[in-house]
C-alpha positions in Angstrom: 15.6 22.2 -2.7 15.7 20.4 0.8 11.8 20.9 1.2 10.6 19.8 -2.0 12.5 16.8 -1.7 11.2 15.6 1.6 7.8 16.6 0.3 9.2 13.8 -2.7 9.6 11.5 0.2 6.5 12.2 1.7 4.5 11.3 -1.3 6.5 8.4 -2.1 5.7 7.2 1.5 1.8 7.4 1.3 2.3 5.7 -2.3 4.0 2.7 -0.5 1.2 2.8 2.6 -1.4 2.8 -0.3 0.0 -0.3 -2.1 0.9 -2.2 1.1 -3.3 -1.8 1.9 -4.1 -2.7 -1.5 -2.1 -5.9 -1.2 -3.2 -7.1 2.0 -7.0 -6.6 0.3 -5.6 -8.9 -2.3 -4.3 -11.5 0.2 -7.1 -11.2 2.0 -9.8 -11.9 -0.7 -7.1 -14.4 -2.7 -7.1 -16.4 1.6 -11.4 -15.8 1.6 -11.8 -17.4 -2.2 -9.6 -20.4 -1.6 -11.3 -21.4 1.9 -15.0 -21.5 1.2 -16.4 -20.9 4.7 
């Protein structure tokens, strides 16, 4: 029981890293489309 749920927790920790990375992409490319360089 204890494992699994740290291994829960794992996942849902590399979930949260994945959409952090996806956002900043976002912000980045939403920063690089509104200031034409």
């Amino acid at each position: 029981m204890r494992g699994s749920k740290a291994k829960m927790i794992a996942e849902l920790e590399d979930k949260a890293r994945e959409m952090i990375a996806e956002g900043r992409k976002i912000r980045i490319m939403m920063s690089k489309q509104q200031d034409p360089v």
